[in-house]
BAFI-3210 file (N, C-alpha, C; in Angstrom, 3 decimals, decimal comma, padded with zeros to 6 digits):
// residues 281
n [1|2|3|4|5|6|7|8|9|10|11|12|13|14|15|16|17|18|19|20|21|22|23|24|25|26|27|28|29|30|31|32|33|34|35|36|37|38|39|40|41|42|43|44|45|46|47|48|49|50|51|52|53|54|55|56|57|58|59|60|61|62|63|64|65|66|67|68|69|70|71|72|73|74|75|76|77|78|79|80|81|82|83|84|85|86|87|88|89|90|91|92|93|94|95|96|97|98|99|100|101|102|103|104|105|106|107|108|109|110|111|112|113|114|115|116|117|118|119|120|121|122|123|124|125|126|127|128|129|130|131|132|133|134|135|136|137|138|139|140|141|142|143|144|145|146|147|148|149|150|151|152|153|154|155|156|157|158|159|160|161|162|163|164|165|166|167|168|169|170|171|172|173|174|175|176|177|178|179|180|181|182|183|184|185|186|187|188|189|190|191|192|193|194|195|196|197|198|199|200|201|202|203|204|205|206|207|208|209|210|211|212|213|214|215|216|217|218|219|220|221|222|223|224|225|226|227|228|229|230|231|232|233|234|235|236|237|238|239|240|241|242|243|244|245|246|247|248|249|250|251|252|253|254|255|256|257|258|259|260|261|262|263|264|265|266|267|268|269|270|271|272|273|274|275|276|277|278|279|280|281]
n.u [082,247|084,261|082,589|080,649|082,538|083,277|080,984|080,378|082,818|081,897|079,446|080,935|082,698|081,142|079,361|081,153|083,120|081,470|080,766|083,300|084,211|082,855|081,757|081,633|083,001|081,022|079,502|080,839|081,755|079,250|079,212|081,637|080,485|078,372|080,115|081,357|079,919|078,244|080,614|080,928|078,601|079,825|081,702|080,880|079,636|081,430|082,839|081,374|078,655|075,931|073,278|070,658|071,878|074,644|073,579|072,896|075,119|076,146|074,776|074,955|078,181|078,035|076,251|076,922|079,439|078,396|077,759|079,933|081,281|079,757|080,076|082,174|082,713|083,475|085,863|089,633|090,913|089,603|089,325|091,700|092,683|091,341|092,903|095,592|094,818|094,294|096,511|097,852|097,019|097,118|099,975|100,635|098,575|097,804|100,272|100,404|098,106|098,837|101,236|100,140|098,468|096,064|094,532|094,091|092,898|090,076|089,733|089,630|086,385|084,005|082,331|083,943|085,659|084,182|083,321|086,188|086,441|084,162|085,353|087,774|086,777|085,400|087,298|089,129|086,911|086,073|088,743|089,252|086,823|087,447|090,437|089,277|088,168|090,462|091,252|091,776|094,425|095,593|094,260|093,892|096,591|097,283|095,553|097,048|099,353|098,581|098,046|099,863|101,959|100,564|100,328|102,891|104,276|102,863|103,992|106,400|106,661|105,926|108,256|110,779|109,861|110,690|111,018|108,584|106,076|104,318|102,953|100,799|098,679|098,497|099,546|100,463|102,177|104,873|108,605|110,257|108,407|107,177|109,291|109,774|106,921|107,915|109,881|109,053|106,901|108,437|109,991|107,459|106,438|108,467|108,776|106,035|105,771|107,900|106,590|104,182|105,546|106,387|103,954|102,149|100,599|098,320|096,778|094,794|095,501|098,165|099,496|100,229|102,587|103,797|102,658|104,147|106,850|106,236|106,678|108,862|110,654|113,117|113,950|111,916|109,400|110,495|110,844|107,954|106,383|107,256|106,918|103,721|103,584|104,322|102,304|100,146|100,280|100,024|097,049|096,135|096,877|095,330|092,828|092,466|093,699|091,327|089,191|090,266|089,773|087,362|086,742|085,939|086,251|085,733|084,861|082,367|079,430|078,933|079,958|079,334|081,497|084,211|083,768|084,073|083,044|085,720|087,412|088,263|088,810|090,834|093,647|093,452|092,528|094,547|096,026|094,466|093,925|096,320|098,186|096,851|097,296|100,515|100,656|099,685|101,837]
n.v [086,221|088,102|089,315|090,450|092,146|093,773|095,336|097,063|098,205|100,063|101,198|102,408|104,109|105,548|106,726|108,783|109,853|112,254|113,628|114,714|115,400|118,015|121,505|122,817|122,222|120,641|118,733|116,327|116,441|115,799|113,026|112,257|112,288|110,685|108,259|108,206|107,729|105,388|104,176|104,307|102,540|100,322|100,039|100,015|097,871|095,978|096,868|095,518|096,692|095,782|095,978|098,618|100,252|100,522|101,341|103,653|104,947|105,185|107,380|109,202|109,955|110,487|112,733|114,532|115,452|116,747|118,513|119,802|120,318|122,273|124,377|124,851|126,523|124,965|125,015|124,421|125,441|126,207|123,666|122,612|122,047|119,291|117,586|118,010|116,626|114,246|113,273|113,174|110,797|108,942|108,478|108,408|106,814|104,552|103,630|102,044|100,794|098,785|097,625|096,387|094,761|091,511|090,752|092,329|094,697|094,121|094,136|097,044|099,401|098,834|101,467|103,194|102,909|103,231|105,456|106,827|105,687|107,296|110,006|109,262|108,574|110,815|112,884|111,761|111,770|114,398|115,585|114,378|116,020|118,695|118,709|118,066|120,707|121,880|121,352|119,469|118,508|118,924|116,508|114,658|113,675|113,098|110,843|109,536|108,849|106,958|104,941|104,274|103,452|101,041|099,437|099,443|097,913|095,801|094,439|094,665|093,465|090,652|090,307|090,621|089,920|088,607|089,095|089,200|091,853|092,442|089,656|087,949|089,926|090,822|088,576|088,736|091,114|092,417|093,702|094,676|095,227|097,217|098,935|098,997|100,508|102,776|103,925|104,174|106,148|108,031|108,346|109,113|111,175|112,871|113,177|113,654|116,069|117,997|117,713|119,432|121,787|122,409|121,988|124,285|125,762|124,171|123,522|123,031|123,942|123,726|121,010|117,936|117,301|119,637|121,894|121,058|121,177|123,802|124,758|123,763|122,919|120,415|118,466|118,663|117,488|115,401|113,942|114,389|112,945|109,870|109,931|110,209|107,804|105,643|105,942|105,071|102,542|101,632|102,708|100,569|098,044|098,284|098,222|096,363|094,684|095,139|093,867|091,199|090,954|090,605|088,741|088,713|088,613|090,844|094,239|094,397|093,811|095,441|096,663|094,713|092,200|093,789|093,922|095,628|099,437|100,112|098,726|099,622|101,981|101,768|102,996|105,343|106,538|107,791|108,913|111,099|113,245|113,869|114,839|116,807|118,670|118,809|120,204|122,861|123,599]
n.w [079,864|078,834|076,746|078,519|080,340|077,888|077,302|079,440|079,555|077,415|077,705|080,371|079,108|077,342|079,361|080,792|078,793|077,481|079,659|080,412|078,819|078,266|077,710|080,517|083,757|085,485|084,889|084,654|087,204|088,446|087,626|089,505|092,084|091,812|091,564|093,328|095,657|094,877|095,214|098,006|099,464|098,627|100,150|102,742|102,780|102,750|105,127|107,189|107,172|106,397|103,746|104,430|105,968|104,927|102,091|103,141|103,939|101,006|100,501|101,994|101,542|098,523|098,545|100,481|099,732|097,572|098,797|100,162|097,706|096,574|098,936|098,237|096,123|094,312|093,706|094,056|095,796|098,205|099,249|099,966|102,739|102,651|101,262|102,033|104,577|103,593|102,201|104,955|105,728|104,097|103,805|106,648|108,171|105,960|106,224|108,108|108,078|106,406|107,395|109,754|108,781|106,958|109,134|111,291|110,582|111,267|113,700|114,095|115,135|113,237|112,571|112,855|110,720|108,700|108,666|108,418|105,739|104,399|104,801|103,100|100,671|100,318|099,620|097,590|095,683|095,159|094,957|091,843|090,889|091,171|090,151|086,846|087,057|086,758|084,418|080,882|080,188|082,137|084,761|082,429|082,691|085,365|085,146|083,444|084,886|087,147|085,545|083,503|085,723|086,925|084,701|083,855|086,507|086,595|083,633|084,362|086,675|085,854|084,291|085,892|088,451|091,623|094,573|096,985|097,098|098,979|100,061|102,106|101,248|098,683|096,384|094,283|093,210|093,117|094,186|092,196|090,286|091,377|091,302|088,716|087,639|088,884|088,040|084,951|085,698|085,728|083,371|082,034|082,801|082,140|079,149|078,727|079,742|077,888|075,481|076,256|076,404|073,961|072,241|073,845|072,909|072,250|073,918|076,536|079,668|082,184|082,983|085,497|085,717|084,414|086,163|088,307|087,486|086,973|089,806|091,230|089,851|088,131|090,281|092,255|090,654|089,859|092,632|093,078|091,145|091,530|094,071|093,995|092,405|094,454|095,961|094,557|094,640|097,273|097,273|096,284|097,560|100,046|099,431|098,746|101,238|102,625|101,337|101,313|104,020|104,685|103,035|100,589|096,980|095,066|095,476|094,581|092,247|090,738|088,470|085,667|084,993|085,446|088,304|091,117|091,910|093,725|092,756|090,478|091,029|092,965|093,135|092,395|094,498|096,354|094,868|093,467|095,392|096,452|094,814|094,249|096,337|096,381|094,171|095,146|096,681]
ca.u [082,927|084,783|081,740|080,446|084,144|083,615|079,484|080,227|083,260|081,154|078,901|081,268|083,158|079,341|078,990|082,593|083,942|080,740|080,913|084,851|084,735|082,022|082,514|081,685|083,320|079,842|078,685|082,132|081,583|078,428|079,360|082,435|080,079|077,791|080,585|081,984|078,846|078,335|081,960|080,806|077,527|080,792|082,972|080,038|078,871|082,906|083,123|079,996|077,408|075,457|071,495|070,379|073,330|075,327|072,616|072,951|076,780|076,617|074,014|075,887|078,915|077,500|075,483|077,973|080,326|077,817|077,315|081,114|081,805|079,011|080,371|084,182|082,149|084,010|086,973|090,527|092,254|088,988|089,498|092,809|092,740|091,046|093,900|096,688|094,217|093,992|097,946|098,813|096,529|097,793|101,688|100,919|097,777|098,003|101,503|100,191|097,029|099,069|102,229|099,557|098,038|094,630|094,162|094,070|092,050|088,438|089,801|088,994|085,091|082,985|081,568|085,180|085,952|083,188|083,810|087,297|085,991|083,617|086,618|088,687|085,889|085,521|088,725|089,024|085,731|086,290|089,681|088,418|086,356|088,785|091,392|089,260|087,866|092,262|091,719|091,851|095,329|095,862|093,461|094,542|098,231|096,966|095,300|098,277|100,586|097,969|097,704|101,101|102,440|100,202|100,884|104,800|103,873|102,493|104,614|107,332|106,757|106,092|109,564|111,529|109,537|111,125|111,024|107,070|105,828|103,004|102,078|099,627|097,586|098,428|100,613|100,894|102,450|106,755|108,911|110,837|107,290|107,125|110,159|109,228|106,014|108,305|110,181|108,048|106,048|109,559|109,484|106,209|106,782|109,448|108,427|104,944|106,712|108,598|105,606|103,475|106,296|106,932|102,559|101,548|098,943|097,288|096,130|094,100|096,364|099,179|099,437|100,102|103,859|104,252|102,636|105,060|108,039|107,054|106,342|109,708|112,059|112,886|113,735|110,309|109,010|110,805|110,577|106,451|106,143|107,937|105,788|102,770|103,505|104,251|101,167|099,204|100,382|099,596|095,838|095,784|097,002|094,463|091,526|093,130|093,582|089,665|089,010|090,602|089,491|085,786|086,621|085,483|086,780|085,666|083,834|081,143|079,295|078,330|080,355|079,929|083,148|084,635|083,753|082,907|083,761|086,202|088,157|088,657|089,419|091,470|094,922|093,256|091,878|095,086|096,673|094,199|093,836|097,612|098,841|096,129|098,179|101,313|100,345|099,627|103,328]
ca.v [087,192|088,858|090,045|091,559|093,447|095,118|095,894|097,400|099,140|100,643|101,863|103,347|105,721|106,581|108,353|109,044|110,549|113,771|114,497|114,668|117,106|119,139|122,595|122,862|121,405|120,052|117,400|115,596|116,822|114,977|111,668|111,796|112,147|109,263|106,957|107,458|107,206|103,702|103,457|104,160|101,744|099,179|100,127|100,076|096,296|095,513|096,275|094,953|097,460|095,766|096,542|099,770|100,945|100,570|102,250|104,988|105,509|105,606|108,492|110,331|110,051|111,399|114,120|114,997|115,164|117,540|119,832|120,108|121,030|123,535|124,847|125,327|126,980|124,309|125,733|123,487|126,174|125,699|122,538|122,252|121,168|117,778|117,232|117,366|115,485|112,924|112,866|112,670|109,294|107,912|108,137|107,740|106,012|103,696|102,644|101,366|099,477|097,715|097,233|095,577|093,313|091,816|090,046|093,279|095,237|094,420|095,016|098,691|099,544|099,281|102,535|104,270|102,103|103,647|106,354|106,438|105,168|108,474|110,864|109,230|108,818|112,724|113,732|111,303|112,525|115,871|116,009|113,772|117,011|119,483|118,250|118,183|121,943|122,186|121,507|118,512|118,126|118,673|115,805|113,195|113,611|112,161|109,499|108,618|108,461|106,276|103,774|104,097|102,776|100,378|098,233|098,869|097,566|094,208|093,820|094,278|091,978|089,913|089,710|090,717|090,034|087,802|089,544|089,584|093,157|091,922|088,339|088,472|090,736|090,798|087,641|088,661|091,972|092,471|095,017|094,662|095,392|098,927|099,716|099,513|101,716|104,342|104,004|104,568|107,247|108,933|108,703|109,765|112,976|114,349|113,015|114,882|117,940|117,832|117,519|119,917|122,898|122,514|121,983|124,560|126,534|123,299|122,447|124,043|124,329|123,227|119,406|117,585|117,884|121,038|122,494|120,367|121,586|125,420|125,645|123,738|122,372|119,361|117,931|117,955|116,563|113,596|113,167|114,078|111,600|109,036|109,387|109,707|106,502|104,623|105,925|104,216|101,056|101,889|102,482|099,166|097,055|099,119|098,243|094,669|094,646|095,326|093,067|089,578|090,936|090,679|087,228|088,938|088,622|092,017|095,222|094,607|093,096|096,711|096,492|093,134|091,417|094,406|093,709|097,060|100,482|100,035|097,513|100,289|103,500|101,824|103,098|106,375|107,068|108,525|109,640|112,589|114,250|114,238|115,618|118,754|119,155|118,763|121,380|124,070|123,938]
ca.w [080,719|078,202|076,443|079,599|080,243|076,699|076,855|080,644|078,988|076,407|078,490|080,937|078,176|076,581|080,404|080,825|077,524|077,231|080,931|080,849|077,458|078,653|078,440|082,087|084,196|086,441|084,507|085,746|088,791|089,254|087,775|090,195|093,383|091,858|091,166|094,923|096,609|094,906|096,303|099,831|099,659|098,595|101,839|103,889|102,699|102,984|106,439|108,346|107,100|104,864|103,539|104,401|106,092|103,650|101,133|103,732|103,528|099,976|100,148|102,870|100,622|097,733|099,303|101,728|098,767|096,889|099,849|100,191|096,105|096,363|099,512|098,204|095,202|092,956|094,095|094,843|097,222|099,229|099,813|100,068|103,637|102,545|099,832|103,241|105,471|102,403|102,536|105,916|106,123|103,283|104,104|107,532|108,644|105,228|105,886|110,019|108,014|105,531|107,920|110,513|108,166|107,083|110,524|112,458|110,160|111,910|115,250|114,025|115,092|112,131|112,222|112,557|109,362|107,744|108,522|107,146|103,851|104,045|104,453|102,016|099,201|099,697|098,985|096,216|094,305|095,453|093,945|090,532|090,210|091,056|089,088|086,150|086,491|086,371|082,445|080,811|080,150|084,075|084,663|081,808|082,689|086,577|085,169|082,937|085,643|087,330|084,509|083,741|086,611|086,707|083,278|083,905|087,267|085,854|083,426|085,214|087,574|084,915|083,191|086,465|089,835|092,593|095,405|096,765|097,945|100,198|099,759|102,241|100,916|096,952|096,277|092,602|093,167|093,211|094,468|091,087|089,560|091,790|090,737|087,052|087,403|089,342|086,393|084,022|085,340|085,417|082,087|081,478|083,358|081,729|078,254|078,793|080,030|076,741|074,667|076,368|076,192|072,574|072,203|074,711|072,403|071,772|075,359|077,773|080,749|082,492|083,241|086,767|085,387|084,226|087,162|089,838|087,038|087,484|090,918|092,124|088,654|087,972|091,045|092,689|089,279|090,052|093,740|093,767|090,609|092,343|095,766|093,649|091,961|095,262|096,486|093,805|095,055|098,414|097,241|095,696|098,389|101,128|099,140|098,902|102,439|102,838|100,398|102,110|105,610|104,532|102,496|099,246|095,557|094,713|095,644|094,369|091,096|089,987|086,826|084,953|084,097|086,190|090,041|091,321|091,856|094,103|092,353|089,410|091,575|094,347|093,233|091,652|095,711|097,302|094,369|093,168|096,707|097,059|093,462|094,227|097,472|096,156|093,064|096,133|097,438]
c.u [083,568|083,739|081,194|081,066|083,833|082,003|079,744|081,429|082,696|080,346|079,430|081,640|081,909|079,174|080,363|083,017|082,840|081,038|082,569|085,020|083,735|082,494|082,172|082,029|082,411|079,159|079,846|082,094|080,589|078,397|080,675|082,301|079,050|078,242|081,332|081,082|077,990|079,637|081,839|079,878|078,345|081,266|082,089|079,748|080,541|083,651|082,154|078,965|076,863|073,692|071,309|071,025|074,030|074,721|073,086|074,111|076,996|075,622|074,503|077,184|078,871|076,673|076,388|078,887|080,358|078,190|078,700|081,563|080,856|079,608|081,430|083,767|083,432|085,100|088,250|091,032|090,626|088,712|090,534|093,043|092,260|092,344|094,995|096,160|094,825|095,377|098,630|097,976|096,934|099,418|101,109|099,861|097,868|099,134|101,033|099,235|097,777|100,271|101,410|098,764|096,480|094,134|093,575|093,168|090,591|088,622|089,762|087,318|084,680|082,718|082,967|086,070|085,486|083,201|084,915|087,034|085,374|084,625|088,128|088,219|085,854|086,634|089,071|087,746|085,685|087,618|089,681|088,025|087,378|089,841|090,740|088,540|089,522|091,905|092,283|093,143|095,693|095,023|094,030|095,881|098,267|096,526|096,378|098,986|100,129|098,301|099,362|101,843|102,150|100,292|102,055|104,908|103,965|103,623|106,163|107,635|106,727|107,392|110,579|111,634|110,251|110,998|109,383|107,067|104,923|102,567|101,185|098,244|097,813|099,747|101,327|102,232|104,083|107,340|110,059|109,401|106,957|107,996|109,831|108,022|107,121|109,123|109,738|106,816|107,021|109,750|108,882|106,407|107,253|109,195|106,439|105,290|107,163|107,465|104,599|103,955|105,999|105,042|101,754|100,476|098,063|096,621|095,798|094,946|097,480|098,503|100,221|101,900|104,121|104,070|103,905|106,263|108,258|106,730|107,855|110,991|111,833|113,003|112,520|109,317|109,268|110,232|108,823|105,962|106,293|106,776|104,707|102,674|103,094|102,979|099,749|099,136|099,990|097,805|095,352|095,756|096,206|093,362|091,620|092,831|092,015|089,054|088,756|090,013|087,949|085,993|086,147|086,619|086,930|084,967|082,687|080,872|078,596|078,720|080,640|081,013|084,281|085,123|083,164|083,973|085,251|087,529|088,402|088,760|090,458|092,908|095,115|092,923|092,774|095,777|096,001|094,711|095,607|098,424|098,202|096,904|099,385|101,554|100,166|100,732|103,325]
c.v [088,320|089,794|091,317|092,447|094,714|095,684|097,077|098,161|100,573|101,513|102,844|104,730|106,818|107,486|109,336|110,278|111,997|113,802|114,590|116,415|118,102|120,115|123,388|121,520|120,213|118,403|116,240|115,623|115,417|113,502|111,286|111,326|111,126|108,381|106,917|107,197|105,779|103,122|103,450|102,729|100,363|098,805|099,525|098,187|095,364|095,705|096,381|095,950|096,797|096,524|098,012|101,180|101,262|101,720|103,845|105,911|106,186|106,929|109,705|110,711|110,907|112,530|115,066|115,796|116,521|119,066|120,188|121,099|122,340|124,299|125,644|126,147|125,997|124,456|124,413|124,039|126,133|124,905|122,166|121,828|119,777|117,040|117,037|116,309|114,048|112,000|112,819|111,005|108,469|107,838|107,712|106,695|104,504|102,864|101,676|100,450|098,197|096,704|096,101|094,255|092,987|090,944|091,290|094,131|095,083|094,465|096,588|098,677|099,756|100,647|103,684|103,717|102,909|104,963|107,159|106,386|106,748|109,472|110,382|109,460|110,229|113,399|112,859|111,878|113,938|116,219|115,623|115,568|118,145|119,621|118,648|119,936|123,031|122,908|119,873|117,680|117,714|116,814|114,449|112,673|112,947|110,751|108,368|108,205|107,126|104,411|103,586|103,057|101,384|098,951|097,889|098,205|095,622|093,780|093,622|093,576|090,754|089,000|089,993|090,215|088,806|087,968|090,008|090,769|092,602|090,671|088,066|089,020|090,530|089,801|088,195|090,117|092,098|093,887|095,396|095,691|097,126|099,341|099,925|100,416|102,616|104,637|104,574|105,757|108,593|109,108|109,251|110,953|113,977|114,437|114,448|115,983|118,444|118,422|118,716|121,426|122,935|122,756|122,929|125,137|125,367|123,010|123,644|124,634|123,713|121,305|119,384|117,840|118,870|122,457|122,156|121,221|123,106|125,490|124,932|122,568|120,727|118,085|117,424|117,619|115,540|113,238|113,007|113,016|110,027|108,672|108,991|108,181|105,091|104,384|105,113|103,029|101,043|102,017|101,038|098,022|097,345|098,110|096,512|094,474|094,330|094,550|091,386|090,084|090,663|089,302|087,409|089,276|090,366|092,890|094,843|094,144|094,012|096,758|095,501|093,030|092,442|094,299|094,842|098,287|100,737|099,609|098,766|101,540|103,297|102,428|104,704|107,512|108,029|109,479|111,590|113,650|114,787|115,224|116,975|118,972|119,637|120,433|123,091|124,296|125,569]
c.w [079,894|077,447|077,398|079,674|078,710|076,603|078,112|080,546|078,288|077,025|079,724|080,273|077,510|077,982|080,808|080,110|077,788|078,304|081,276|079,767|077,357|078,480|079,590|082,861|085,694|086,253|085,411|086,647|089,517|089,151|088,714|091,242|093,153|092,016|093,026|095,821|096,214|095,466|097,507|100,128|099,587|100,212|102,482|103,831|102,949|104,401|107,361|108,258|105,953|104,941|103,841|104,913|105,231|102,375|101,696|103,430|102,755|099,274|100,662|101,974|099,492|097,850|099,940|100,670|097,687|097,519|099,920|098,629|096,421|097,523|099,539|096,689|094,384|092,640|095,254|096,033|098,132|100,020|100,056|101,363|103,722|101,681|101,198|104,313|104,385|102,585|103,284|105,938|105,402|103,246|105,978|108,464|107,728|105,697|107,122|109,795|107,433|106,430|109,571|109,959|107,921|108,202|111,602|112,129|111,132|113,579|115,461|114,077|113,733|111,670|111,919|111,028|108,467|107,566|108,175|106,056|103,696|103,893|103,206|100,644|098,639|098,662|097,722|095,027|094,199|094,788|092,368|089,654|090,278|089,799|087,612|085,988|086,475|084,422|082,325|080,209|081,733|084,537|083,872|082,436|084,645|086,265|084,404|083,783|086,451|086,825|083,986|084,426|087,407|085,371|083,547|084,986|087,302|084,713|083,641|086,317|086,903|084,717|084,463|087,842|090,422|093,927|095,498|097,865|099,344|100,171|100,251|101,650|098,990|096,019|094,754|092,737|093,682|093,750|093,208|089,836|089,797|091,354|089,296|087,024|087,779|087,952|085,450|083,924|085,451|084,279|081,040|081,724|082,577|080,421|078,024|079,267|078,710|075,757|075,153|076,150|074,651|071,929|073,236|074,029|072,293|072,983|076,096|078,983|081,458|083,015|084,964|086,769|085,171|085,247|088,700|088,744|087,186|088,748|091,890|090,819|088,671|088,983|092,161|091,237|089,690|091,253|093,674|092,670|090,916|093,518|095,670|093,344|093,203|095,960|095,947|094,194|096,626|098,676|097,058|096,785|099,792|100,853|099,080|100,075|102,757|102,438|101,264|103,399|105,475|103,474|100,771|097,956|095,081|095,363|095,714|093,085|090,299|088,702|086,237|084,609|084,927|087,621|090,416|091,232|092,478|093,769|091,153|090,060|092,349|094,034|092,737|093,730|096,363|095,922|093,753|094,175|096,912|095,565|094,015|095,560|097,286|095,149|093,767|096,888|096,770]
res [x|x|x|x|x|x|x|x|x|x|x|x|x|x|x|x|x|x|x|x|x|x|x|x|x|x|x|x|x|x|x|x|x|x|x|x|x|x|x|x|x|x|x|x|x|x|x|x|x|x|x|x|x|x|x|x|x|x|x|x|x|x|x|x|x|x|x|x|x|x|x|x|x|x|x|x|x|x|x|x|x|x|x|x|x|x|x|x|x|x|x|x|x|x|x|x|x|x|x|x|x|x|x|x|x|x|x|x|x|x|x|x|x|x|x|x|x|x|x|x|x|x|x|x|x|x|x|x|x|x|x|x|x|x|x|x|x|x|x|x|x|x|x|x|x|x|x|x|x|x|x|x|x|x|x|x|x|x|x|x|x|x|x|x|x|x|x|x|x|x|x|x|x|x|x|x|x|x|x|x|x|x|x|x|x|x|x|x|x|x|x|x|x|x|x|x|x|x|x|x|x|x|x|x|x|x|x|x|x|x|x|x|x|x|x|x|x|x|x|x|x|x|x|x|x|x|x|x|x|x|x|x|x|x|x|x|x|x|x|x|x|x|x|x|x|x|x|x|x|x|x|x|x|x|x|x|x|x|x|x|x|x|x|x|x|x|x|x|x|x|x|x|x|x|x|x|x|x|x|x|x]
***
């Protein structure tokens, strides 16, 4: 198992790393709308579409996905109405899935499921690319906060958790544990703010911080780091949700030792779409 995890590593950063440091920002582009349209062909087999349905989803997805980037010519303020769609569903449709539970989940029609998954995938691969034709400070400094909040997450639940966030749905997961990511990507924020002032000739363009710090100080720094963060956890426990309601371990067995796509974007899904929203205040 462990072997697998590091060959299926290896192989992700070999497509990863050149299409990230491109100097166009397309190549990224197109592994963003491959990797969500194997995320749709997931959704689709995760809630009652499987075989060729499913196949279908994850073609519509990625096509759909295409036809959209080329449409907004590659362009975020063109899309910027998917980036508020993205974030009213995830503060307010998310909070009504998770606060109903995974019992209630498939009392939603299949196809309006699936369709869901299609409008969320968008705006997740659609902002992915976005984001990175930002500049690749803009871009890293999302996925840090991401990952971030994630480790302090774990191991803060670790050394502090008692109190369970969801047991239901993600027994492992604390509200001692959220508080340490928010923590910590408070941290990160202002620390990479810091670092990027004093380093600005060295970097391409503003970061996910430095843009939230000039367009409203330091107080929306904190609060949209903060919301972002919670929102990460809010992806996680969705895709969870989806997960136990369909009886399955993982996504999918697309990435040995991994699980699938799903299982490695789910906390990355609400947070892009909503930072590029946030960044257009």
């Amino acid at each position: 198992m462990l072997l697998q995890r590091i060959l299926t590593a290896v192989v992700l950063l070999a497509l990863l790393l050149p299409a990230l440091f491109a100097s166009s920002p397309q190549p990224f582009a197109a592994l963003a709308l491959i990797a969500i349209g194997a995320a749709g062909w997931e959704w689709a087999r995760l809630n009652g579409w499987p075989g060729a349905r499913a196949l279908l989803l994850g073609a519509i997805v990625a096509i759909g996905g295409a036809a959209l980037w080329w449409a907004g010519g590659g362009s975020s303020a063109q899309l910027g109405w998917l980036w508020w769609l993205a974030l009213l569903w995830w503060v307010a449709g998310g909070s009504l899935v998770l606060a109903r539970g995974v019992s209630r989940w498939p009392e939603w029609p299949a196809a309006l499921r699936c369709l869901l998954g299609v409008l969320l995938l968008w705006a997740a691969g659609l902002a992915l690319a976005a984001a990175r034709a930002r500049g690749i400070n803009f871009i890293f400094s999302v996925f840090a906060l991401v990952w971030v909040a994630d480790v302090a997450a774990y191991f803060g639940g670790r050394a502090f958790g008692r109190r369970k966030l969801a047991p239901a749905i993600s027994p492992g997961k604390s509200w001692e544990g959220v508080w340490s990511g928010m923590a910590a990507v408070v941290a990160l924020a202002f620390g990479w703010l810091a670092f990027e002032r004093a380093y600005a000739h060295a970097i391409d363009g503003a970061s996910l911080f430095g843009t939230l710090a000039s367009r409203g100080g330091p107080v929306l720094l904190l609060v949209a780091v903060v919301f972002l963060a919670s929102l990460s956890v809010v992806g996680d426990l969705f895709e969870s949700l989806v997960k136990r309601s369909a009886g399955a371990k993982d996504s999918s067995g697309l990435l040995p030792g991994h699980g699938g796509v799903l299982d490695r974007v789910d906390a990355l899904l609400p947070v892009f779409p909503v930072a590029l929203a946030l960044v257009s205040i």
